[in-house]
N, CA, C, O and CB atoms as a CASP TS submission, in Angstrom:
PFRMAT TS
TARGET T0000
AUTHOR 0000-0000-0000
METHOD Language model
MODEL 1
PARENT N/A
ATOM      1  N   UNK     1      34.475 -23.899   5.288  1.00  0.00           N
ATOM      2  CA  UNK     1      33.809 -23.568   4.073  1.00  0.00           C
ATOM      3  C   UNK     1      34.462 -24.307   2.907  1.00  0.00           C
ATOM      4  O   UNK     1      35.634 -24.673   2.999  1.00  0.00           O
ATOM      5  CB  UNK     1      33.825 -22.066   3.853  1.00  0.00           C
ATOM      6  N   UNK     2      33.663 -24.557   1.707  1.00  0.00           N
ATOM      7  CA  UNK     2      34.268 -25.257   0.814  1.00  0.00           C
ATOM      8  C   UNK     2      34.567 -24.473  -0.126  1.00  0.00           C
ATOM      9  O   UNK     2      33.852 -23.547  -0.508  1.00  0.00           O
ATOM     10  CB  UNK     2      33.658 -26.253   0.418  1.00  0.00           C
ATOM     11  N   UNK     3      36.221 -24.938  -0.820  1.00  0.00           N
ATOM     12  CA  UNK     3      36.277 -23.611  -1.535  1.00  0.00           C
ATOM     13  C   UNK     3      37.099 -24.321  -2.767  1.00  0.00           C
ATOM     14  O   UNK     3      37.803 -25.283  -2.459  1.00  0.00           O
ATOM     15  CB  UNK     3      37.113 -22.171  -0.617  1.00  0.00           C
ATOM     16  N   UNK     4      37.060 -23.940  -4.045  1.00  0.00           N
ATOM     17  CA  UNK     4      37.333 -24.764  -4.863  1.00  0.00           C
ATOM     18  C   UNK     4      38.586 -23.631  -5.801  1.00  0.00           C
ATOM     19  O   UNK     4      38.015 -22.950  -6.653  1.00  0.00           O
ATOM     20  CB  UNK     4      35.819 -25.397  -5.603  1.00  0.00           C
ATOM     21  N   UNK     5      39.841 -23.441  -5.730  1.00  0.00           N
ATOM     22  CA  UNK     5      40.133 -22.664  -6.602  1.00  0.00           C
ATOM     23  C   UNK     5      39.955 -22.236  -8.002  1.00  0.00           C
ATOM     24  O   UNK     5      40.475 -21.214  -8.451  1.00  0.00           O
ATOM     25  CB  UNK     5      40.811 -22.781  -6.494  1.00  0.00           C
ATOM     26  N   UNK     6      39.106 -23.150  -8.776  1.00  0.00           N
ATOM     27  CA  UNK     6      38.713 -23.226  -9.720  1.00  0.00           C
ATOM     28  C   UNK     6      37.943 -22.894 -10.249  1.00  0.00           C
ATOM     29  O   UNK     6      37.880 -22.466 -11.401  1.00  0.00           O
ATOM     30  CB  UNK     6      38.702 -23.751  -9.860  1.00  0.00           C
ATOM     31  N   UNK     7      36.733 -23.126  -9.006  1.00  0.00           N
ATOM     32  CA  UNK     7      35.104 -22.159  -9.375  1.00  0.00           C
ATOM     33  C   UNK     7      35.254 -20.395  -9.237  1.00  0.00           C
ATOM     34  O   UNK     7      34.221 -19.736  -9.356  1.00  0.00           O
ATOM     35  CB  UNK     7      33.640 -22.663  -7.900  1.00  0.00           C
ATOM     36  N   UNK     8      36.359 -19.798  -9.025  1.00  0.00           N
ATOM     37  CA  UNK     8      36.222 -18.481  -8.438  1.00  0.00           C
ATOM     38  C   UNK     8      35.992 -18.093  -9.538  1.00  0.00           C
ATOM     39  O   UNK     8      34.978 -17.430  -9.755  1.00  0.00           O
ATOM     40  CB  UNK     8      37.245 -17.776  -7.654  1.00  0.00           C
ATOM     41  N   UNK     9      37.056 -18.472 -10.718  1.00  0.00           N
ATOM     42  CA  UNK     9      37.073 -17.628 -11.923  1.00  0.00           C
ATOM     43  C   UNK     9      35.679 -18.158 -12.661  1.00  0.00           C
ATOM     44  O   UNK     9      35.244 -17.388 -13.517  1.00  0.00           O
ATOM     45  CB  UNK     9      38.571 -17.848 -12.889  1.00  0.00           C
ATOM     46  N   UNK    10      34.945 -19.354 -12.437  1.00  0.00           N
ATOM     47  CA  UNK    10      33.649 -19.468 -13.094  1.00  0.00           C
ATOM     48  C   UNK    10      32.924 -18.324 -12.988  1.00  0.00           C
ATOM     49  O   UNK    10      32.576 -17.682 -13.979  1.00  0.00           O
ATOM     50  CB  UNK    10      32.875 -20.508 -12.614  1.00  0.00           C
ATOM     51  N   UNK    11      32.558 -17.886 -11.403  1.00  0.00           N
ATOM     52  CA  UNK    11      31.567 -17.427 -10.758  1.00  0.00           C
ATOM     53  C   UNK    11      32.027 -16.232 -11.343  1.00  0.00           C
ATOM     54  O   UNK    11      31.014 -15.673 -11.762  1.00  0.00           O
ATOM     55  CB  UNK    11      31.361 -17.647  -9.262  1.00  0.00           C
ATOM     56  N   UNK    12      33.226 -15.394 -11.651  1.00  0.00           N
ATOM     57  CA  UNK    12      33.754 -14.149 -12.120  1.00  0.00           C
ATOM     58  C   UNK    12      33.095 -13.664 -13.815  1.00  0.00           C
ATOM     59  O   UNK    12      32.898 -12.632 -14.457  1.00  0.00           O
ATOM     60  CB  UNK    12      35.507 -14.404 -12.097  1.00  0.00           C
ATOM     61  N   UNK    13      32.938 -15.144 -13.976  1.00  0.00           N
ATOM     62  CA  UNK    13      33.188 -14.804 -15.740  1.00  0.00           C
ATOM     63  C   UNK    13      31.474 -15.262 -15.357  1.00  0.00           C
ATOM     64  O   UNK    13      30.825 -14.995 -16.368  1.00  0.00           O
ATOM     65  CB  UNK    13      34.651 -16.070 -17.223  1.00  0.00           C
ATOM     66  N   UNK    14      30.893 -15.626 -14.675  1.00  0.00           N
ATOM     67  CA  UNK    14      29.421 -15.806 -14.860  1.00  0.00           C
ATOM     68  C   UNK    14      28.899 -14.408 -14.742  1.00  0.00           C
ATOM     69  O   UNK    14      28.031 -13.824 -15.391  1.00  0.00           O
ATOM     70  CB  UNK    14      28.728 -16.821 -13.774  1.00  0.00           C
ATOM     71  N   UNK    15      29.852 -13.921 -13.481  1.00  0.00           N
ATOM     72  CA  UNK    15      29.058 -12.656 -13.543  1.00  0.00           C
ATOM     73  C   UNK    15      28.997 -11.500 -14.670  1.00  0.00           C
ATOM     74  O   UNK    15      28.054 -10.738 -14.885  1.00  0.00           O
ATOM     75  CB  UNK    15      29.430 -12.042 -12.478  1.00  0.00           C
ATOM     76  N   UNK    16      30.420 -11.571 -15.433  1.00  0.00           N
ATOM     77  CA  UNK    16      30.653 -10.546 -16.197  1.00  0.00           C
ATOM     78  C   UNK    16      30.075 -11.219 -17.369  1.00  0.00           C
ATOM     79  O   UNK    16      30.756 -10.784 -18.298  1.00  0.00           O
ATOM     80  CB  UNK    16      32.098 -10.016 -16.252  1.00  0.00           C
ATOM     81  N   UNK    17      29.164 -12.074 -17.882  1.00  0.00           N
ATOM     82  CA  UNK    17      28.875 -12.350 -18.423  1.00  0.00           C
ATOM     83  C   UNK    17      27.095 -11.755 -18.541  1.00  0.00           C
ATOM     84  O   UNK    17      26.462 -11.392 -19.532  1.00  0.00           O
ATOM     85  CB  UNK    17      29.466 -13.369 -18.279  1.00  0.00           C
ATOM     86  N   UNK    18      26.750 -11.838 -17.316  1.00  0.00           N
ATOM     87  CA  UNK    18      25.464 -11.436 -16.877  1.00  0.00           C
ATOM     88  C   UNK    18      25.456 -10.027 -16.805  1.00  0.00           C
ATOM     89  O   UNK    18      24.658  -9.346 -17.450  1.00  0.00           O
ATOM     90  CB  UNK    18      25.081 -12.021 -15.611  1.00  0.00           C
ATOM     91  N   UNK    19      26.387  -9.520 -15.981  1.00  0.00           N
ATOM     92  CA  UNK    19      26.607  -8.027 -16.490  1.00  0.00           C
ATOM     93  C   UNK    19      26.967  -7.394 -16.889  1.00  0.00           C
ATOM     94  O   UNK    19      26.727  -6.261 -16.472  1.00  0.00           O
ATOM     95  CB  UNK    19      26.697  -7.467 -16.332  1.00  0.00           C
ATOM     96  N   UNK    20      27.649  -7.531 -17.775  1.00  0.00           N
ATOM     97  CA  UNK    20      28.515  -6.720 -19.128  1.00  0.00           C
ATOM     98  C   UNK    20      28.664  -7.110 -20.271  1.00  0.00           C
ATOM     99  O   UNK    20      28.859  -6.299 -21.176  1.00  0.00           O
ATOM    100  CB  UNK    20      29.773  -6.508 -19.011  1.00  0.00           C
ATOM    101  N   UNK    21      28.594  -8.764 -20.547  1.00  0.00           N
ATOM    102  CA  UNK    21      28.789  -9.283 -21.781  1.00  0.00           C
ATOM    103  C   UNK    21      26.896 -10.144 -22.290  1.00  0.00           C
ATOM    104  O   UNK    21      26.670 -11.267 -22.741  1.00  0.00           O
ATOM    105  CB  UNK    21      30.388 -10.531 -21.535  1.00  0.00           C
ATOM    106  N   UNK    22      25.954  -9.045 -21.960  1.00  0.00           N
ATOM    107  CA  UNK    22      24.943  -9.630 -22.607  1.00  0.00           C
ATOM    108  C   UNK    22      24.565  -8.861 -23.995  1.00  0.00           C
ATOM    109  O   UNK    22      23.419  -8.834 -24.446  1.00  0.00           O
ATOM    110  CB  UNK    22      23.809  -9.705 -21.642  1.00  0.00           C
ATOM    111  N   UNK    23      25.649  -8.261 -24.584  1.00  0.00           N
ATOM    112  CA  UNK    23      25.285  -8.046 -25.746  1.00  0.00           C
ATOM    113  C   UNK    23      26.741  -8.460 -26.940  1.00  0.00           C
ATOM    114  O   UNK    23      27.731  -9.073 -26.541  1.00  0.00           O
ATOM    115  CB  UNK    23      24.720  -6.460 -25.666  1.00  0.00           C
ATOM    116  N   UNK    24      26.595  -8.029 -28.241  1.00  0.00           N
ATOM    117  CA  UNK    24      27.978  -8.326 -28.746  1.00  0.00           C
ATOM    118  C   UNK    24      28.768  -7.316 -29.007  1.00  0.00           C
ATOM    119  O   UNK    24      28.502  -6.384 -29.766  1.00  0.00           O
ATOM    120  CB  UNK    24      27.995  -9.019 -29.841  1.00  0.00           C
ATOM    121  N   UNK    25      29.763  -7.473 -28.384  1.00  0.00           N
ATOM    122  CA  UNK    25      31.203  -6.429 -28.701  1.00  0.00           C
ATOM    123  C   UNK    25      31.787  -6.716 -29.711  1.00  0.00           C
ATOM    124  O   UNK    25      32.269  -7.832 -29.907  1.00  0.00           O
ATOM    125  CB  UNK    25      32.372  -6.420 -27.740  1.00  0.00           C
ATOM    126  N   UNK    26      31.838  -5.832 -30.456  1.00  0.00           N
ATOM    127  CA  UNK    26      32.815  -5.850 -32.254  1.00  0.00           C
ATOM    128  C   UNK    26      34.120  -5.499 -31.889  1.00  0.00           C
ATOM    129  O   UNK    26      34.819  -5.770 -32.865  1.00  0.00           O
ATOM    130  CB  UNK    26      32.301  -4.475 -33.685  1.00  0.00           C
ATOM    131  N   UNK    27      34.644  -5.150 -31.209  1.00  0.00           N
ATOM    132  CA  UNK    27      36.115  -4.997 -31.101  1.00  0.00           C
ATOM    133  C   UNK    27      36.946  -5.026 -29.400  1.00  0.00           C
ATOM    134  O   UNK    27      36.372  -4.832 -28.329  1.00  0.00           O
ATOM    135  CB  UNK    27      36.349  -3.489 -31.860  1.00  0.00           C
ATOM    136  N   UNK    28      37.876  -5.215 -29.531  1.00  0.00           N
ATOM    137  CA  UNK    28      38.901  -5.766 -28.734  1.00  0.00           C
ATOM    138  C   UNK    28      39.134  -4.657 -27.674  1.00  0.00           C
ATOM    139  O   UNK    28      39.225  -5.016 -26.500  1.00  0.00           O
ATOM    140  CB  UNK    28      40.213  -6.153 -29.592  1.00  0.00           C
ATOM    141  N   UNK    29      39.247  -3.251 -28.006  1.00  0.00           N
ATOM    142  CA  UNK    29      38.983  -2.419 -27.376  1.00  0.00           C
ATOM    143  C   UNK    29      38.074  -1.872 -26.466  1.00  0.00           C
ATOM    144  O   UNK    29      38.349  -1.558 -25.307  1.00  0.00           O
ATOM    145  CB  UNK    29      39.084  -2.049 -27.868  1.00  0.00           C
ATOM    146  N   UNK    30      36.517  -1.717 -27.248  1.00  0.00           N
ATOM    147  CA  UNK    30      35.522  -1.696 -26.262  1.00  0.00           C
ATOM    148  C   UNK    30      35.233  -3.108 -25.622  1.00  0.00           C
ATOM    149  O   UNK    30      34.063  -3.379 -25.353  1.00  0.00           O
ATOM    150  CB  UNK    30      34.294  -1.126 -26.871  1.00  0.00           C
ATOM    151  N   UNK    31      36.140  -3.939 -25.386  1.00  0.00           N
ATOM    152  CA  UNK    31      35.708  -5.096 -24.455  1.00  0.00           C
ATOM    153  C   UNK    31      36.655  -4.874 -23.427  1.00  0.00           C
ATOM    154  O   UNK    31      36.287  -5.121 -22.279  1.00  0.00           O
ATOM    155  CB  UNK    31      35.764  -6.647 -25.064  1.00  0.00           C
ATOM    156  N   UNK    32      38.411  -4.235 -23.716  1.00  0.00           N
ATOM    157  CA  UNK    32      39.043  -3.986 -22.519  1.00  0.00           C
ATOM    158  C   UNK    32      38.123  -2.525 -21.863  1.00  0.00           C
ATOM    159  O   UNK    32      37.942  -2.543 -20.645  1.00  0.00           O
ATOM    160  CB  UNK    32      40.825  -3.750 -22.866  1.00  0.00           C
ATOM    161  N   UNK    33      37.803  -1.827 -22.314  1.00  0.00           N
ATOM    162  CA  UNK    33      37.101  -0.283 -21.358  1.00  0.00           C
ATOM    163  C   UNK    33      35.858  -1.262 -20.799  1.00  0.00           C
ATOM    164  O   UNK    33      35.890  -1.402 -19.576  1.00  0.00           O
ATOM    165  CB  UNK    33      36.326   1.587 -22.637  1.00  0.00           C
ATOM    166  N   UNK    34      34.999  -1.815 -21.340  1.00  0.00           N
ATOM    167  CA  UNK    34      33.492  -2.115 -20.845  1.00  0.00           C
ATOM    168  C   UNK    34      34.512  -2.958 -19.562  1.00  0.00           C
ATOM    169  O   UNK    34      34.214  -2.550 -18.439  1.00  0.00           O
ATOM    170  CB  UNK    34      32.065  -3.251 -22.176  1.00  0.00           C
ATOM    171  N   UNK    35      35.558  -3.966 -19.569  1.00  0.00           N
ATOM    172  CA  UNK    35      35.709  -4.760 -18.739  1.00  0.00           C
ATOM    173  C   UNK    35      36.339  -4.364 -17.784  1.00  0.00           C
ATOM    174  O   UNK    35      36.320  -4.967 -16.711  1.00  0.00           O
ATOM    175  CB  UNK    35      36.087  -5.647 -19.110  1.00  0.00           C
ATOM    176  N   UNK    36      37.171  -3.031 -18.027  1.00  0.00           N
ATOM    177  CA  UNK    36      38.056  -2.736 -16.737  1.00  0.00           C
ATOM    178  C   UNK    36      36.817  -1.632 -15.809  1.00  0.00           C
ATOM    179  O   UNK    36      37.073  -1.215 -14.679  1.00  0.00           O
ATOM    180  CB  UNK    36      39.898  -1.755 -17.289  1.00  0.00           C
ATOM    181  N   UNK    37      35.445  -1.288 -16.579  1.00  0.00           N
ATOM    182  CA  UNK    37      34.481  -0.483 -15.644  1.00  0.00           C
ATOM    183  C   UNK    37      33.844  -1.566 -15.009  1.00  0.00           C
ATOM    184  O   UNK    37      33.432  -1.312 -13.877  1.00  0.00           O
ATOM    185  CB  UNK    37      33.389   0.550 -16.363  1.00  0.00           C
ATOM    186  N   UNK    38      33.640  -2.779 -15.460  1.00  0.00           N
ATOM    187  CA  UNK    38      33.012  -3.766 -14.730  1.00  0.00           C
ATOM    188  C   UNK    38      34.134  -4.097 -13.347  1.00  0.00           C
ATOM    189  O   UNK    38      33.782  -4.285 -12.182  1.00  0.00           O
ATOM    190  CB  UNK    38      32.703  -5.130 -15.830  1.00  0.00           C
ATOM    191  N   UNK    39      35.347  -4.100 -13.803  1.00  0.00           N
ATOM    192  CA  UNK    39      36.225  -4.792 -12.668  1.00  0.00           C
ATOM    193  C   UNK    39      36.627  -4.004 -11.908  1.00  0.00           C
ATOM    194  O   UNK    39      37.278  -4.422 -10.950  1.00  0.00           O
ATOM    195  CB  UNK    39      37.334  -5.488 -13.000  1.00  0.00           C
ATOM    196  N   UNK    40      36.371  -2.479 -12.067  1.00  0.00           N
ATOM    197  CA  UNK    40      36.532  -1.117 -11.056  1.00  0.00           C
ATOM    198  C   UNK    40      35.419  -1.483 -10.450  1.00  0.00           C
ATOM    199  O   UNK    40      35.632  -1.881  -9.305  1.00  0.00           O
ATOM    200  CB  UNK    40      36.529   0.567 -11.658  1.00  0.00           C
ATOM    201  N   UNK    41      34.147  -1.504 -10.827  1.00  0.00           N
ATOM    202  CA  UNK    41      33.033  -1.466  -9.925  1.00  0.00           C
ATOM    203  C   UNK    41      32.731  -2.750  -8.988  1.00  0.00           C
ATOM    204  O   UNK    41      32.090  -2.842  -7.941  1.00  0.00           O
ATOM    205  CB  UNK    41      31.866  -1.200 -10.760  1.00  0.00           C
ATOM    206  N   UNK    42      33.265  -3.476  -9.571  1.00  0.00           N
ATOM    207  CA  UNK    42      33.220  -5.199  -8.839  1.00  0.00           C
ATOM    208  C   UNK    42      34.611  -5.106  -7.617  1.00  0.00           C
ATOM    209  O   UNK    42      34.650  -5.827  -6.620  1.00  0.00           O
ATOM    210  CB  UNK    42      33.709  -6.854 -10.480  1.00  0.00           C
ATOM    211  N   UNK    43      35.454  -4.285  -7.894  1.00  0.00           N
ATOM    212  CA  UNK    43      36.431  -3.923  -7.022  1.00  0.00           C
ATOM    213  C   UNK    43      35.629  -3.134  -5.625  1.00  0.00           C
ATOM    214  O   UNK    43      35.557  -3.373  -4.419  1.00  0.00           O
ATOM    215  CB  UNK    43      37.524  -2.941  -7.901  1.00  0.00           C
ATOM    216  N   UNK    44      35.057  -1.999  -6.623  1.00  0.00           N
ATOM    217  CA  UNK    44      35.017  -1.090  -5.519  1.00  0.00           C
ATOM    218  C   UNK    44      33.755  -1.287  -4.717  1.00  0.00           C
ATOM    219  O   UNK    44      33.310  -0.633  -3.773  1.00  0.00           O
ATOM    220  CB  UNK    44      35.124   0.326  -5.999  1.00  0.00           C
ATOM    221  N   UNK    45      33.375  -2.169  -5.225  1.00  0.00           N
ATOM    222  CA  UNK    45      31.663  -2.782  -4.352  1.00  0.00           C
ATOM    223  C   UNK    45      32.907  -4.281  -3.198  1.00  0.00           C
ATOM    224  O   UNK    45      32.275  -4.691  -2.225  1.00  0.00           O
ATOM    225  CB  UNK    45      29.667  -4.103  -6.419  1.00  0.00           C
ATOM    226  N   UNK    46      33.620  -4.595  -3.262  1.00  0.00           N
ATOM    227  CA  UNK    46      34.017  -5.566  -2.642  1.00  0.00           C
ATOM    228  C   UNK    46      32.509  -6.400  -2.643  1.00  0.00           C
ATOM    229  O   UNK    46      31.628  -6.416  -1.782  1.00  0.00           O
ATOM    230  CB  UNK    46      34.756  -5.121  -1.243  1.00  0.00           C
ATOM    231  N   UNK    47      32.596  -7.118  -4.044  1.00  0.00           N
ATOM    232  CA  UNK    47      31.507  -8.377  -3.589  1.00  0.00           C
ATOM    233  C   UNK    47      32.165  -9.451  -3.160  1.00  0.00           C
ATOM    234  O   UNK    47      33.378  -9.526  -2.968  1.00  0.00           O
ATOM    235  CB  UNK    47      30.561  -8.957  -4.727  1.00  0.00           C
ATOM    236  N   UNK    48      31.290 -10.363  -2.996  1.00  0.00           N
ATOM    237  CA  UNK    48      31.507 -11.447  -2.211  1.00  0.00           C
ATOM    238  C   UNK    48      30.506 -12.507  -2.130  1.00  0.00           C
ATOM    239  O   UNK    48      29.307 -12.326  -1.921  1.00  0.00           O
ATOM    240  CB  UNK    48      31.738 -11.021  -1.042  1.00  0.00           C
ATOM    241  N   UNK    49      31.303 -14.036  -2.377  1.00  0.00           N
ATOM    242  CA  UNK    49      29.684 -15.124  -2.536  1.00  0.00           C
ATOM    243  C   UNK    49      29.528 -15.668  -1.142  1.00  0.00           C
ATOM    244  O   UNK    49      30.316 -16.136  -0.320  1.00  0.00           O
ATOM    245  CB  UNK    49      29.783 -16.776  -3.794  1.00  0.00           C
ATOM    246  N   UNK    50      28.352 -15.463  -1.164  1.00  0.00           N
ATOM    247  CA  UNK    50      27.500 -15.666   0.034  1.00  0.00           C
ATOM    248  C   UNK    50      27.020 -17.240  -0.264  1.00  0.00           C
ATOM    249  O   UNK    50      26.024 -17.738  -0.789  1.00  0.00           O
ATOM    250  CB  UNK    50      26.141 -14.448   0.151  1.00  0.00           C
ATOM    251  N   UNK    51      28.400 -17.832   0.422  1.00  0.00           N
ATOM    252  CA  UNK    51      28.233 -19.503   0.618  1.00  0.00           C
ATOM    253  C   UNK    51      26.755 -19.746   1.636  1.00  0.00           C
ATOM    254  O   UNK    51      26.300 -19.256   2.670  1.00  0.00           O
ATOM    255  CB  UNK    51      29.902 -20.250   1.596  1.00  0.00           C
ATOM    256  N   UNK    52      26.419 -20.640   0.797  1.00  0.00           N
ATOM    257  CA  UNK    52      24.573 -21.138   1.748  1.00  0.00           C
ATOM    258  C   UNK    52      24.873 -21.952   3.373  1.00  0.00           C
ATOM    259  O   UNK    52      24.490 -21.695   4.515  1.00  0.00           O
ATOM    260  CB  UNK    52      23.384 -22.896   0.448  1.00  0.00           C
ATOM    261  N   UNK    53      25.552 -22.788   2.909  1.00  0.00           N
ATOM    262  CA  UNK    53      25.963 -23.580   4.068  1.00  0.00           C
ATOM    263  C   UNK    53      27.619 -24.053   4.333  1.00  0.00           C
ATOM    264  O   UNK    53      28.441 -24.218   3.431  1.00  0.00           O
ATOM    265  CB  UNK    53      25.103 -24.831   3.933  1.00  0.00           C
ATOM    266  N   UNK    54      27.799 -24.172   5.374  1.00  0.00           N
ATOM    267  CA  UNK    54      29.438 -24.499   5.833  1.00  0.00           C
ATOM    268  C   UNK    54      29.580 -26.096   5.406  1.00  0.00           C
ATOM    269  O   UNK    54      28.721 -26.942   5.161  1.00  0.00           O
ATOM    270  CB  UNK    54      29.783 -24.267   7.823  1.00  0.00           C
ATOM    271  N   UNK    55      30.947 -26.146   5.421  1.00  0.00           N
ATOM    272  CA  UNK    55      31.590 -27.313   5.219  1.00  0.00           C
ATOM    273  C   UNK    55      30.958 -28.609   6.272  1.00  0.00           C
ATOM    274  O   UNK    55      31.162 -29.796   6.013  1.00  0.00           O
ATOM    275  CB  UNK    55      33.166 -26.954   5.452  1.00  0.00           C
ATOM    276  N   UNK    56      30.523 -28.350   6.938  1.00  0.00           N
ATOM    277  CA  UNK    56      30.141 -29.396   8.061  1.00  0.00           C
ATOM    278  C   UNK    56      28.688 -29.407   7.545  1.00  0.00           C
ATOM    279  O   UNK    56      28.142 -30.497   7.374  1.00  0.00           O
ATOM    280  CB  UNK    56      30.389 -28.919   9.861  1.00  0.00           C
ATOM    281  N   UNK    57      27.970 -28.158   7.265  1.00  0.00           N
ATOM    282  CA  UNK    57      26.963 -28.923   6.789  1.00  0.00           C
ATOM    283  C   UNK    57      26.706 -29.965   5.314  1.00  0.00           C
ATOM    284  O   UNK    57      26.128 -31.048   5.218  1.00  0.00           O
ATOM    285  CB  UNK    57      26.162 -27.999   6.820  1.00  0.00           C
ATOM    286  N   UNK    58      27.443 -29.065   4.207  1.00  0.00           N
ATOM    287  CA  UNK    58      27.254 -29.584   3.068  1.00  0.00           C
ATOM    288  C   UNK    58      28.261 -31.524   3.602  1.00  0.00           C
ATOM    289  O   UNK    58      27.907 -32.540   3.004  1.00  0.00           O
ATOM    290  CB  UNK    58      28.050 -28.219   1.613  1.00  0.00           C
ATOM    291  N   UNK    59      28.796 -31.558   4.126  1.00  0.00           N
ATOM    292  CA  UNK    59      29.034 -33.252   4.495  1.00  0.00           C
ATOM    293  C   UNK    59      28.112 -33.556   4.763  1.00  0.00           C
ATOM    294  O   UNK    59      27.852 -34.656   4.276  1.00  0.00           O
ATOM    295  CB  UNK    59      29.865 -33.815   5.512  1.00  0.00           C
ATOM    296  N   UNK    60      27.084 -33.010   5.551  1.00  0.00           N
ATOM    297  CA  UNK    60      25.677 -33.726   6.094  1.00  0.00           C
ATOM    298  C   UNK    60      24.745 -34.209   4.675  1.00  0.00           C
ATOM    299  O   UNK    60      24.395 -35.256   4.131  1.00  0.00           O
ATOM    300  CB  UNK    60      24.637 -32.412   7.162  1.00  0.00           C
ATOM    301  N   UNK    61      24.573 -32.441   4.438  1.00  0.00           N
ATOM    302  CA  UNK    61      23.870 -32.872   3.253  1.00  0.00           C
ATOM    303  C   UNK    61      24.012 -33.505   2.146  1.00  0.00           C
ATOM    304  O   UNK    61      22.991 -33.910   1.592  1.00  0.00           O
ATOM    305  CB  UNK    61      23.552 -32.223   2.883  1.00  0.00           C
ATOM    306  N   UNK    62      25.339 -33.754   1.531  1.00  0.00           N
ATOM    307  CA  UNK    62      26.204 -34.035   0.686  1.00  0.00           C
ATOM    308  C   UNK    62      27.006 -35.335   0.600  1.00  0.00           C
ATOM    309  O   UNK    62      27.773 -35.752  -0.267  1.00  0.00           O
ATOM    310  CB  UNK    62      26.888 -33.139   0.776  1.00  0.00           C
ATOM    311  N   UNK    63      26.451 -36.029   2.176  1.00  0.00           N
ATOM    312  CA  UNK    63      27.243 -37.311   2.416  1.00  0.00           C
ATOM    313  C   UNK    63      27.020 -38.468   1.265  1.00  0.00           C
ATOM    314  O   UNK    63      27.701 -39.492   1.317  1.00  0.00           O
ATOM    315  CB  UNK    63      26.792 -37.913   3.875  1.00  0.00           C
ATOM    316  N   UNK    64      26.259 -38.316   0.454  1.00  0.00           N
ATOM    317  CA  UNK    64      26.545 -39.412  -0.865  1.00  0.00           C
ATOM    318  C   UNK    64      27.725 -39.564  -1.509  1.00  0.00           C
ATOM    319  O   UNK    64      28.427 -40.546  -1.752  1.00  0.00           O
ATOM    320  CB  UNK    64      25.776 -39.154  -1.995  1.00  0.00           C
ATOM    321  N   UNK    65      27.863 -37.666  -1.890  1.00  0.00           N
ATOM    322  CA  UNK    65      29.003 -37.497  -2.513  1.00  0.00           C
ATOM    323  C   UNK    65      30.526 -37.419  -1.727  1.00  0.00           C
ATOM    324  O   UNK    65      31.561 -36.900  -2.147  1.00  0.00           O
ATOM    325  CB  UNK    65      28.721 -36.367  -3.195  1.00  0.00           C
ATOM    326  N   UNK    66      30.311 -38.034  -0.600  1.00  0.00           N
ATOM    327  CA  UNK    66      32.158 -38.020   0.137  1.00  0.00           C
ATOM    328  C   UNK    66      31.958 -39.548   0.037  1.00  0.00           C
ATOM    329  O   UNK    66      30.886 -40.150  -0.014  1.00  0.00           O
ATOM    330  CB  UNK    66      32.660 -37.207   2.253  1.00  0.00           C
ATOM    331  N   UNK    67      33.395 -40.123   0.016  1.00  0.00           N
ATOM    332  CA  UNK    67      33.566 -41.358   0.075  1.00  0.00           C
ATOM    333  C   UNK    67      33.882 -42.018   1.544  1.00  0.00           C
ATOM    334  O   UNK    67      34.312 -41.004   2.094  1.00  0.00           O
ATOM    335  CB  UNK    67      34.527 -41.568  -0.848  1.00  0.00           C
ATOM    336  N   UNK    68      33.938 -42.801   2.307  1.00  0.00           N
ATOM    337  CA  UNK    68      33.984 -43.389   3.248  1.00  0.00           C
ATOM    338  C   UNK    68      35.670 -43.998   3.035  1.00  0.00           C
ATOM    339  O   UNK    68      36.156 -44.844   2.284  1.00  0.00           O
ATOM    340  CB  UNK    68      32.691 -44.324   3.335  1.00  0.00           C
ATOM    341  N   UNK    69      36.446 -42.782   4.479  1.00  0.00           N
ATOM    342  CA  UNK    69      37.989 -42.916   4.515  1.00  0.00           C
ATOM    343  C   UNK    69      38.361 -44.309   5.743  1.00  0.00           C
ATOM    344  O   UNK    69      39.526 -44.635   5.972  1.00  0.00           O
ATOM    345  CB  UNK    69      38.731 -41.144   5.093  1.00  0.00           C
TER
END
């Protein structure tokens, strides 16, 4: 599987963005409570990204983007 350490925290802040930060928070406070109920419930759901295809395929599909070793 391809895994990028970098995209995790995208995909984290995409989500809490989509679900908790679609409106505006005036203070510093109600953004730590709204965020630690988002990250209890994102805890306690154990999500997880549901990669489309494996590493062997995305080379197939993706072979433009690898370079020739």
């Amino acid at each position: 599987m391809i895994t990028d350490p970098g995209t995790d925290p995208e995909i984290e802040l995409s989500t809490l963005t989509g679900q908790c930060l679609d409106r505006r928070i005036t203070d510093i406070d109600t953004l730590n409570t709204e965020f630690a109920a988002w990250q209890h419930a994102t805890n306690t759901d154990q999500r997880q990204v549901n990669w489309q295809f494996t590493t062997t395929d995305a080379r197939v599909k993706l072979r433009h983007l690898y370079q020739n070793n």
